[in-house]
The first five atom37 places (N, CA, C, CB, O) and aatype in JSON, in Angstrom:
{
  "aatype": [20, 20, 20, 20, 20, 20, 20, 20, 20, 20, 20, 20, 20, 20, 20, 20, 20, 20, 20, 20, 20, 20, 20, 20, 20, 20, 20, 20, 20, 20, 20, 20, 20, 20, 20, 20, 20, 20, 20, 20, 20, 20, 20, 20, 20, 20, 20, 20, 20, 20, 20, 20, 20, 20, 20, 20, 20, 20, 20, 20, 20, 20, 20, 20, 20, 20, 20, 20, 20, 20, 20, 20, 20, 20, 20, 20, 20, 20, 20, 20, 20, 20, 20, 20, 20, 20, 20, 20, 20, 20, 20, 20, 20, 20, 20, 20, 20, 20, 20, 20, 20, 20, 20, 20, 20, 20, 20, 20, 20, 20, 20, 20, 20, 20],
  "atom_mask": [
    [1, 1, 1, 1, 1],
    [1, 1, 1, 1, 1],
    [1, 1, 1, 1, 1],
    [1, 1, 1, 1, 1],
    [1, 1, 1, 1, 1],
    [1, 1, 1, 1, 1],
    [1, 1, 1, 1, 1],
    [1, 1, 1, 1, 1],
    [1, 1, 1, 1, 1],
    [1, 1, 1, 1, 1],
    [1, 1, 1, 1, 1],
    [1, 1, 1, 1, 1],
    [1, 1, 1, 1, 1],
    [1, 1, 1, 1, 1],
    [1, 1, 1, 1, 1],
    [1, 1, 1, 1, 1],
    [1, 1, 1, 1, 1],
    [1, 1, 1, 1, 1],
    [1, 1, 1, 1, 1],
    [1, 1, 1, 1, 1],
    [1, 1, 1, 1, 1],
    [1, 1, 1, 1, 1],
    [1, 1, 1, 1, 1],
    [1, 1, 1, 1, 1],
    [1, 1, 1, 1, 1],
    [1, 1, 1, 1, 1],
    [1, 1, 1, 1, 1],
    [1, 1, 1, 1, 1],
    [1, 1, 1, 1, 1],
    [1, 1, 1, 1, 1],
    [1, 1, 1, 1, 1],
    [1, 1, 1, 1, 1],
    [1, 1, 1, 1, 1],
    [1, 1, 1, 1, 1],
    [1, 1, 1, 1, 1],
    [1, 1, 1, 1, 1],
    [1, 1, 1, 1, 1],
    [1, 1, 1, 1, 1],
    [1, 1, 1, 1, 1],
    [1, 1, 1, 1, 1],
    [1, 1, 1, 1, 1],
    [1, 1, 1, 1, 1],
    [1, 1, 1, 1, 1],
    [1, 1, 1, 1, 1],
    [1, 1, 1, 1, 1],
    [1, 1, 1, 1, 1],
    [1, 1, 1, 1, 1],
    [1, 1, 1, 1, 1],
    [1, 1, 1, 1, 1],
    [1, 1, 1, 1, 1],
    [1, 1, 1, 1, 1],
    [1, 1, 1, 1, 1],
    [1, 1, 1, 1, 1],
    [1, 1, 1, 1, 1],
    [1, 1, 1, 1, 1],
    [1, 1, 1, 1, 1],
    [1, 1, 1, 1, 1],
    [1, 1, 1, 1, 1],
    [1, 1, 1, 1, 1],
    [1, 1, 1, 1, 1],
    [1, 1, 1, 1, 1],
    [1, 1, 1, 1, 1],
    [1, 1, 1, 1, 1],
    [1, 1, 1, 1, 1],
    [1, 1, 1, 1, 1],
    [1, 1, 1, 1, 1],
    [1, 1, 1, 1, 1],
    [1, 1, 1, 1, 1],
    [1, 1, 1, 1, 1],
    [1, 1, 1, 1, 1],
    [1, 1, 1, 1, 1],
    [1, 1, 1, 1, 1],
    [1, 1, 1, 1, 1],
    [1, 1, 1, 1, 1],
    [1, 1, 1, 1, 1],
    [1, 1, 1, 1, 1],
    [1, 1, 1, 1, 1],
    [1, 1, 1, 1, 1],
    [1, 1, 1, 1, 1],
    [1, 1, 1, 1, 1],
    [1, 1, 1, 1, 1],
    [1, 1, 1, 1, 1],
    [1, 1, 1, 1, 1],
    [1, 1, 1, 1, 1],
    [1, 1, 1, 1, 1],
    [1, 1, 1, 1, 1],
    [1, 1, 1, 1, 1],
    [1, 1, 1, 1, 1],
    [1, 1, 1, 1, 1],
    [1, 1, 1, 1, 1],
    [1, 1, 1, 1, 1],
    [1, 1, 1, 1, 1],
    [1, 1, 1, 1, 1],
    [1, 1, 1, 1, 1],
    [1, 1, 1, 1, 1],
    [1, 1, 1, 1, 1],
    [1, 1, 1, 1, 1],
    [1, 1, 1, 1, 1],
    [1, 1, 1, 1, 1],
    [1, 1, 1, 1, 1],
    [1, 1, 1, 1, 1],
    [1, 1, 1, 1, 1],
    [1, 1, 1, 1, 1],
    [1, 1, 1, 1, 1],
    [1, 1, 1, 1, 1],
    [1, 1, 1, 1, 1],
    [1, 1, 1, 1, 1],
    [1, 1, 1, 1, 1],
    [1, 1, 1, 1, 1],
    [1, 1, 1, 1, 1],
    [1, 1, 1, 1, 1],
    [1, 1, 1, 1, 1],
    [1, 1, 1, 1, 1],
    [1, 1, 1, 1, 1]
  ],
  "atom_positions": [
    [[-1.44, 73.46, 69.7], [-0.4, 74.38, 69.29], [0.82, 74.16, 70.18], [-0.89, 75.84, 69.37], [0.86, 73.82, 71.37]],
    [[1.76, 74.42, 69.34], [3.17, 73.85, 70.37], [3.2, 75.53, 71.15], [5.23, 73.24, 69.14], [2.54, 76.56, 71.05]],
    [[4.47, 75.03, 72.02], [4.79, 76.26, 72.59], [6.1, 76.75, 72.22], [4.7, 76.18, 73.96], [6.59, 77.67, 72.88]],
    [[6.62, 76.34, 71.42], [7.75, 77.45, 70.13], [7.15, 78.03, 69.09], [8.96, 76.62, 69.19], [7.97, 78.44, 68.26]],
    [[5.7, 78.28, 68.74], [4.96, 79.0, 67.92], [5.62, 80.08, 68.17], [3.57, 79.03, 68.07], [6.28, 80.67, 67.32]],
    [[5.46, 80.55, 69.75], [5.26, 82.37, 69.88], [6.69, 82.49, 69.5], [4.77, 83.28, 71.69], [6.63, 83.24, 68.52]],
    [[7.69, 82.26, 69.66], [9.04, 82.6, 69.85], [9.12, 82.98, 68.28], [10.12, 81.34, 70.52], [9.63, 84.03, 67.87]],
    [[8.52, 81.96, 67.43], [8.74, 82.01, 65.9], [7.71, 83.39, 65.19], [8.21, 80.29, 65.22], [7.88, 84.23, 64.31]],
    [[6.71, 83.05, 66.05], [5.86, 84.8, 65.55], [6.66, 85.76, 65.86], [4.35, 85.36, 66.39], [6.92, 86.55, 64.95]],
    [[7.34, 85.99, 67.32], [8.12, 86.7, 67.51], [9.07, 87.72, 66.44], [8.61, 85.97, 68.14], [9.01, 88.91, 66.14]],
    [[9.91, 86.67, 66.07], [10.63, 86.82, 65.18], [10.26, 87.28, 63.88], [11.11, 85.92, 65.15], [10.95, 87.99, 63.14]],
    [[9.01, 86.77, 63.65], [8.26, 86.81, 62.27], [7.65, 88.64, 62.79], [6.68, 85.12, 62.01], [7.9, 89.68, 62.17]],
    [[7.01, 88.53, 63.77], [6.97, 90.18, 63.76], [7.8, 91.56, 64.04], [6.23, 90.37, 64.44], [7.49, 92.75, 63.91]],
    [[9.0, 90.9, 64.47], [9.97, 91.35, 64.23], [10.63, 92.17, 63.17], [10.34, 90.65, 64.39], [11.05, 93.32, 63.13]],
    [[10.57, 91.06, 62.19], [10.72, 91.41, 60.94], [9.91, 92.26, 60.1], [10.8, 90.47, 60.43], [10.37, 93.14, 59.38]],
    [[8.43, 91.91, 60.24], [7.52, 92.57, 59.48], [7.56, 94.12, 60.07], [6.07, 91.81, 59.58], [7.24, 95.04, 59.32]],
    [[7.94, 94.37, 61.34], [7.52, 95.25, 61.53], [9.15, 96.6, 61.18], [6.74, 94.92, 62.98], [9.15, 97.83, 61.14]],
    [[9.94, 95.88, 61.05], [11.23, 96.34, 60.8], [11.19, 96.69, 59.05], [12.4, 95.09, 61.32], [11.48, 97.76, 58.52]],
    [[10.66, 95.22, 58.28], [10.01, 96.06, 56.91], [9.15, 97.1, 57.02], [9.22, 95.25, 56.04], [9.58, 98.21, 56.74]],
    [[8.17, 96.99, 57.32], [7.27, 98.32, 57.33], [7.65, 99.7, 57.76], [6.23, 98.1, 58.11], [7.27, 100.71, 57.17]],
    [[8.59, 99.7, 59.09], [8.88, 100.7, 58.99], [10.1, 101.36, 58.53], [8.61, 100.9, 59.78], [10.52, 102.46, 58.89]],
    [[10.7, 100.39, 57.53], [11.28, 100.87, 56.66], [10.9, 101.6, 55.24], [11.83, 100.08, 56.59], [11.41, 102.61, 54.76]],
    [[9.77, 100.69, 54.66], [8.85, 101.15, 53.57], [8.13, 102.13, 53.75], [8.05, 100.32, 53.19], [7.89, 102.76, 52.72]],
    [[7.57, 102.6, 54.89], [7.18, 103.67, 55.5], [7.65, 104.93, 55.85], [6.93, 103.35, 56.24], [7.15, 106.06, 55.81]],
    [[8.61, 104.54, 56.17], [9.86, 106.05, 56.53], [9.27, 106.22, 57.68], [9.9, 107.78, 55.46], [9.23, 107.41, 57.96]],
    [[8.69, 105.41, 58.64], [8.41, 105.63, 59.99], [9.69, 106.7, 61.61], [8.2, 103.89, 60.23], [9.36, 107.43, 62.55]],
    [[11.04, 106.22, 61.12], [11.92, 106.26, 62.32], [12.18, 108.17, 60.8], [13.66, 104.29, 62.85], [12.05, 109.21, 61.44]],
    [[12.32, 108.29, 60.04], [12.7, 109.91, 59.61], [11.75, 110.61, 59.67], [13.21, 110.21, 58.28], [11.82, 111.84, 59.75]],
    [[10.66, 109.95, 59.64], [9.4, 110.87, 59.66], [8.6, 111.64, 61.02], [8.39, 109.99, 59.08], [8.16, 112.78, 61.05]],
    [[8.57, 110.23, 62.52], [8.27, 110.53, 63.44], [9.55, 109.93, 63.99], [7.0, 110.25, 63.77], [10.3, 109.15, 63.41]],
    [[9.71, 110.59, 65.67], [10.65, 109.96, 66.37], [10.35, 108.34, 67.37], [11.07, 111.16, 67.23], [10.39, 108.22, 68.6]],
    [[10.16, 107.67, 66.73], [10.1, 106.38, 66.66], [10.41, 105.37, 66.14], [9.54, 106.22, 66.64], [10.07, 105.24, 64.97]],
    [[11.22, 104.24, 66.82], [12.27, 103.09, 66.26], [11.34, 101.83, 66.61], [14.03, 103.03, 67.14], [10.47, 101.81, 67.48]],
    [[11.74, 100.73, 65.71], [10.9, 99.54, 65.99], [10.9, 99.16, 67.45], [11.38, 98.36, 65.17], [9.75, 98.85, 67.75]],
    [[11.45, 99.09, 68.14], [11.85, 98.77, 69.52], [10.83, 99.34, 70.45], [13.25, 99.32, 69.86], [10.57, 98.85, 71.55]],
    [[10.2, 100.51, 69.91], [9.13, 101.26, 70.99], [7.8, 100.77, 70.34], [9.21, 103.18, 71.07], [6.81, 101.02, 71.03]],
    [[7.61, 100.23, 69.35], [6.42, 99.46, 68.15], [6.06, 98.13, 69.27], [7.36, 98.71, 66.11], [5.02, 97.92, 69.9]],
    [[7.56, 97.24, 69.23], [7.41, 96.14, 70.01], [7.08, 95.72, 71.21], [8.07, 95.8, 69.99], [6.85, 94.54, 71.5]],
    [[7.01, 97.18, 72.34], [7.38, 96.62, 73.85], [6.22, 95.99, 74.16], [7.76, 97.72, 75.06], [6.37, 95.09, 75.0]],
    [[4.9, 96.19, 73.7], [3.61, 95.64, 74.32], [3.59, 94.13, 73.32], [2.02, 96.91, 74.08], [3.29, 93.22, 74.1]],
    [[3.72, 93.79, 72.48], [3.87, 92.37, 71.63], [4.67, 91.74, 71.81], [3.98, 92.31, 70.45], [4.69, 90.53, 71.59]],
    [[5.72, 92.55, 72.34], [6.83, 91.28, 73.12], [6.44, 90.61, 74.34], [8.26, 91.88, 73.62], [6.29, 89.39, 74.37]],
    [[6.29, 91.29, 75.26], [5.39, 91.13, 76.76], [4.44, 90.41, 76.53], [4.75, 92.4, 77.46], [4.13, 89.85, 77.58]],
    [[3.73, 90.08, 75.65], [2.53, 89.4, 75.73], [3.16, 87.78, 74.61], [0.98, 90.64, 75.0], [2.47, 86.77, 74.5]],
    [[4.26, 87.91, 74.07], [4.28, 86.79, 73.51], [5.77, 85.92, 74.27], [4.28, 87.13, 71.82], [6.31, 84.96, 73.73]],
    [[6.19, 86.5, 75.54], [7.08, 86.15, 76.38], [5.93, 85.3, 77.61], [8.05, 87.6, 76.87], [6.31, 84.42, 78.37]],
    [[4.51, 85.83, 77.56], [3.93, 85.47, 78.58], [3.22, 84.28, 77.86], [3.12, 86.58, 79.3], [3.18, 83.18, 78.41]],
    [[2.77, 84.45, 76.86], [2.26, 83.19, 76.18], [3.34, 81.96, 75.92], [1.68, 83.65, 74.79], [3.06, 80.82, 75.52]],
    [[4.57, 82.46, 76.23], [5.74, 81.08, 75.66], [5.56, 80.8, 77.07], [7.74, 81.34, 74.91], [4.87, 79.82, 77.35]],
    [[6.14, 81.58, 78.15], [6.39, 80.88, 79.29], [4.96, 80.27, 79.6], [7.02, 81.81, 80.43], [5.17, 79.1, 79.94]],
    [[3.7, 80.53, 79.63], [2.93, 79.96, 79.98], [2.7, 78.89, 79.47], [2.24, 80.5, 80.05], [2.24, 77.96, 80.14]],
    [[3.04, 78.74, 77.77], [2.94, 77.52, 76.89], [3.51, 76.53, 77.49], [3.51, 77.62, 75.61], [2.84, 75.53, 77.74]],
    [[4.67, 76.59, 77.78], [5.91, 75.4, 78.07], [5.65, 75.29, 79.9], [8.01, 76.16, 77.5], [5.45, 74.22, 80.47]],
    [[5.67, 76.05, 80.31], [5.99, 75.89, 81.88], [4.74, 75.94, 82.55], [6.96, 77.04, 82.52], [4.85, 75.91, 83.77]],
    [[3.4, 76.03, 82.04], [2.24, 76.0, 82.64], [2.08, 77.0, 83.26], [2.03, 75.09, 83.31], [0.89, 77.25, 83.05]],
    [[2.43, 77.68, 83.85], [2.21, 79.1, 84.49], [3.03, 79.91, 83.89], [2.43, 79.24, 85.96], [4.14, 79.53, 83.51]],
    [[2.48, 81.44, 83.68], [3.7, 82.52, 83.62], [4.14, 83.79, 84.6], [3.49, 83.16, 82.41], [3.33, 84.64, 84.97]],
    [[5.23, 83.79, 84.89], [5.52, 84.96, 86.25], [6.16, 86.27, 85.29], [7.03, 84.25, 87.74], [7.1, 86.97, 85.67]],
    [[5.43, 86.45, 83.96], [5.56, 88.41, 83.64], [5.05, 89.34, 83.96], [5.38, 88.96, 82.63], [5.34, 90.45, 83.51]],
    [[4.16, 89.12, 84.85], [3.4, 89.85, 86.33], [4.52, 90.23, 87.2], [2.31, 88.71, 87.35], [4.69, 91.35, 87.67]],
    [[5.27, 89.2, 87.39], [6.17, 89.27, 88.67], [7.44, 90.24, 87.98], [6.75, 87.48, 89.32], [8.0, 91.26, 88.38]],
    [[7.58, 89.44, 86.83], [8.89, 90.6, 86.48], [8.74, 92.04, 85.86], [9.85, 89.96, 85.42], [9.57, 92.91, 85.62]],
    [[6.88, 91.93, 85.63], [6.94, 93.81, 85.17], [6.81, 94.32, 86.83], [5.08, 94.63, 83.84], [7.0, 95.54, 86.84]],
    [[6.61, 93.93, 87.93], [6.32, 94.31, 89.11], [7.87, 95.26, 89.63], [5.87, 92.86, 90.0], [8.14, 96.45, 89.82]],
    [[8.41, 94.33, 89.68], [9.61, 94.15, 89.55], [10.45, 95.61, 88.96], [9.67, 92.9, 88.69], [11.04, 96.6, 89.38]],
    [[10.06, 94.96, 87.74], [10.84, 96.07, 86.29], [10.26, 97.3, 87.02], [10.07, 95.87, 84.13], [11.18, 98.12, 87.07]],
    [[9.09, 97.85, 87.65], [8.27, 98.83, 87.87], [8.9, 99.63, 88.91], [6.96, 98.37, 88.18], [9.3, 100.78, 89.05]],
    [[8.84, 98.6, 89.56], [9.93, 99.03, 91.28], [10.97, 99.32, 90.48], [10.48, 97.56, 92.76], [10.59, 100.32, 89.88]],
    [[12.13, 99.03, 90.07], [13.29, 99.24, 89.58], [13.53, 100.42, 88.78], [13.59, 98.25, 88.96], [14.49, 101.18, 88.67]],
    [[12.49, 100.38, 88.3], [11.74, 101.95, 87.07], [11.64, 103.34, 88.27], [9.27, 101.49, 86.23], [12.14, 104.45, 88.07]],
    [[10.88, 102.94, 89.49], [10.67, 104.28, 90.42], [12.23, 104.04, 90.78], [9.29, 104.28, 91.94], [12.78, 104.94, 90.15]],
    [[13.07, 103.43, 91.33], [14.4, 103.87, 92.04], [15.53, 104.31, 90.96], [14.99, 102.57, 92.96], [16.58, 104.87, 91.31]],
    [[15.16, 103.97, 89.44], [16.14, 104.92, 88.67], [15.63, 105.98, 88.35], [16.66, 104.48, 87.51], [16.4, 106.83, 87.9]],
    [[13.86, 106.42, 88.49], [13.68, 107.4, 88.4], [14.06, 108.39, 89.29], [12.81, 107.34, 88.18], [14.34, 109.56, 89.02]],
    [[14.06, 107.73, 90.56], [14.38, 109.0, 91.48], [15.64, 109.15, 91.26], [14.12, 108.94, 93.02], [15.86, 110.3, 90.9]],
    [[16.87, 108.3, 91.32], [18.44, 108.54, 91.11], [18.2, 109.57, 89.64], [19.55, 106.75, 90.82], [18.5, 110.76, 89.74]],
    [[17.85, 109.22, 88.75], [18.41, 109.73, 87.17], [17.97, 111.26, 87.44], [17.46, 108.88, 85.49], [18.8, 112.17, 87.49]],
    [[16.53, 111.45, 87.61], [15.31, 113.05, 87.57], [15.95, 113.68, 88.68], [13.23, 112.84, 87.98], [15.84, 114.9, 88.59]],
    [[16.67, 113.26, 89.85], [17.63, 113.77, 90.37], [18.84, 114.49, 90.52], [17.7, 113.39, 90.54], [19.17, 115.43, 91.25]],
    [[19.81, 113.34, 89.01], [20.33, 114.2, 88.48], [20.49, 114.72, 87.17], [21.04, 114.06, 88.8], [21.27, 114.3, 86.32]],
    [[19.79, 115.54, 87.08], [19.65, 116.25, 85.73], [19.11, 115.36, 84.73], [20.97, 116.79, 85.22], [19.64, 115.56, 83.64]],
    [[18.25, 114.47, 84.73], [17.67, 114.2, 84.01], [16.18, 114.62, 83.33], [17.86, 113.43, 84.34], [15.38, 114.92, 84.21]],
    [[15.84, 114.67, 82.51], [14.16, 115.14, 82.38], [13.55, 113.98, 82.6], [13.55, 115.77, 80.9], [14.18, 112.98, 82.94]],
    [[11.85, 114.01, 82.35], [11.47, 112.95, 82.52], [10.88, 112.38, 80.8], [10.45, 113.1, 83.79], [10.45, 111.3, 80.42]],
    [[11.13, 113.71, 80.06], [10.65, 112.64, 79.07], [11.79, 112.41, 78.49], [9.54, 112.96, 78.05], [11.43, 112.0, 77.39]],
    [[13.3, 112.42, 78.51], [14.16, 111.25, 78.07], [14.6, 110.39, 79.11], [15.34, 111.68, 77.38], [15.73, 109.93, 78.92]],
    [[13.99, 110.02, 80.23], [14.07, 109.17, 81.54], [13.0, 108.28, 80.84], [13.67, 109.95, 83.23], [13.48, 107.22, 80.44]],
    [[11.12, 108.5, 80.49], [10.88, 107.88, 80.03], [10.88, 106.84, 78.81], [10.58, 108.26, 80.28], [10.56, 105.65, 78.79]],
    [[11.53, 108.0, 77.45], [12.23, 107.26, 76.47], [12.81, 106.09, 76.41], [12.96, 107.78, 76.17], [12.28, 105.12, 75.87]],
    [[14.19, 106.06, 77.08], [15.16, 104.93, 77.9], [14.53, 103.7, 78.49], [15.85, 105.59, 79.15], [14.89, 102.56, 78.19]],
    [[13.31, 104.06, 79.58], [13.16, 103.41, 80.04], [11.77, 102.31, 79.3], [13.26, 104.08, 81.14], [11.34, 101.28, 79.81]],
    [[11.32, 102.96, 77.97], [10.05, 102.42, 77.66], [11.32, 101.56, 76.48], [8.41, 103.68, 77.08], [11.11, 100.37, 76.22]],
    [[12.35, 102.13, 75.97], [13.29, 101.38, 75.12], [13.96, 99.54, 75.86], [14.71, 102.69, 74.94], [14.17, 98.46, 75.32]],
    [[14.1, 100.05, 77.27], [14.79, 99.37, 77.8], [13.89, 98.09, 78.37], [15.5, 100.18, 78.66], [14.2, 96.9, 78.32]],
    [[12.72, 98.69, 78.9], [11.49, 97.35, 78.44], [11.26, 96.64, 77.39], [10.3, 97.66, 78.41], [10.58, 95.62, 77.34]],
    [[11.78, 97.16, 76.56], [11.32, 96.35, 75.68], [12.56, 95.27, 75.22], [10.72, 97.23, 74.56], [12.43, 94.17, 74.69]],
    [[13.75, 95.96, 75.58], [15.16, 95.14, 75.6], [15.01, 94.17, 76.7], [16.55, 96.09, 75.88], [15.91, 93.34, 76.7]],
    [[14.23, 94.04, 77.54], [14.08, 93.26, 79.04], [13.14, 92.1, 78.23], [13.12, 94.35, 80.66], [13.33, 90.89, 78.32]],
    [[12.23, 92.65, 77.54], [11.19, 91.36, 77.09], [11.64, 90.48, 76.04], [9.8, 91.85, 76.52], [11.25, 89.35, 75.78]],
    [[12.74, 91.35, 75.35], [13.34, 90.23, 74.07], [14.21, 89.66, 75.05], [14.28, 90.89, 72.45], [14.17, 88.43, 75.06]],
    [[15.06, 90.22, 75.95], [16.07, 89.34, 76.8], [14.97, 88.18, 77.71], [17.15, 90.55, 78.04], [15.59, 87.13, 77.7]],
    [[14.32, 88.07, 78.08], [13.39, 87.24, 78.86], [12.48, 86.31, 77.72], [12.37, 88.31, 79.86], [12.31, 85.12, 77.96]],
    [[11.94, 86.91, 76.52], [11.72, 85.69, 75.7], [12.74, 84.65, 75.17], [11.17, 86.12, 74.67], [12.44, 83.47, 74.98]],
    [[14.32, 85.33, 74.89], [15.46, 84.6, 74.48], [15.97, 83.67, 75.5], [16.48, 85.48, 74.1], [16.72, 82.77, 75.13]],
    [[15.56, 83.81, 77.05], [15.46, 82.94, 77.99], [14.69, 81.73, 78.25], [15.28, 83.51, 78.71], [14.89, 80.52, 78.41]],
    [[13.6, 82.65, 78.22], [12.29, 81.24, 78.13], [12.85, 80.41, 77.1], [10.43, 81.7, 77.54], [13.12, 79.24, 77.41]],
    [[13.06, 80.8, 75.98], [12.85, 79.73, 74.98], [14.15, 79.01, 74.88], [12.39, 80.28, 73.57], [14.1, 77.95, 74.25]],
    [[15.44, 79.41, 75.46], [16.49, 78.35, 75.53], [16.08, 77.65, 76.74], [18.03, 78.89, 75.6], [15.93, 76.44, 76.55]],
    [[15.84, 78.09, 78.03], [15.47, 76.97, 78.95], [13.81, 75.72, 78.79], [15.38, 77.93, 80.38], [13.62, 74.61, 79.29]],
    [[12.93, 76.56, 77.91], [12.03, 75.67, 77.01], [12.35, 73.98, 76.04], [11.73, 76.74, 75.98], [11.8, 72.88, 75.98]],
    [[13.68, 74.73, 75.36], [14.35, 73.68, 74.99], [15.66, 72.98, 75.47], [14.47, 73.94, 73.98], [16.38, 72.25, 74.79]],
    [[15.82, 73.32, 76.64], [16.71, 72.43, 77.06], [16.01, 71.7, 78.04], [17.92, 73.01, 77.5], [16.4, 70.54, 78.11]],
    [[15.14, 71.98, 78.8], [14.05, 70.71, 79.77], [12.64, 70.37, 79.02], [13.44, 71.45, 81.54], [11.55, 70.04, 79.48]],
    [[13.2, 70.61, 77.44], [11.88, 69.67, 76.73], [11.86, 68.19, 77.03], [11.93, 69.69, 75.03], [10.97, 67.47, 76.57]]
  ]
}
């Protein structure tokens, strides 16, 4: 199996899952947008590209990371006037904006030192 499969499932579930929850009435019905559907299938198909192409993968290192970064805006934001369940909202949205930005990485530096 090559290692631009995942990038292309990616995309492919992307989509499917953006139909469905359109056909569904998922985002009027409950308060949930595709973006909070994706954060755990992105993460795992960012770790399978980088591992595909580069032999090892460091999304250990960058949810470590993301985690630490997660407690020091928690304390700044819940500090000020924030709650924690739209602190968590944001921040489970914004993971998941971190894993499409980090798969759209892998896979241009994938193909430029193919």
């Amino acid at each position: 199996m090559h290692w631009w499969t995942c990038p292309i499932l990616a995309i492919g579930l992307i989509i499917l899952t953006i139909v469905i929850c359109r056909w569904l009435r998922i985002p009027q019905r409950y308060r949930i947008q595709v973006i909070d559907i994706l954060v755990v299938p992105m993460w795992y198909i960012v770790h399978e590209t980088m591992g595909s192409r580069f032999g090892t993968s460091y999304v250990l290192w960058f949810l470590l990371i993301w985690w630490f970064v997660g407690a020091i805006l928690a304390w700044f934001l819940m500090s000020n006037g924030w709650s924690f369940r739209s602190f968590w909202r944001k921040y489970w949205v914004w993971t998941g904006l971190l894993a499409c930005t980090l798969l759209i990485i892998v896979t241009i530096l994938g193909f430029v030192y193919h």
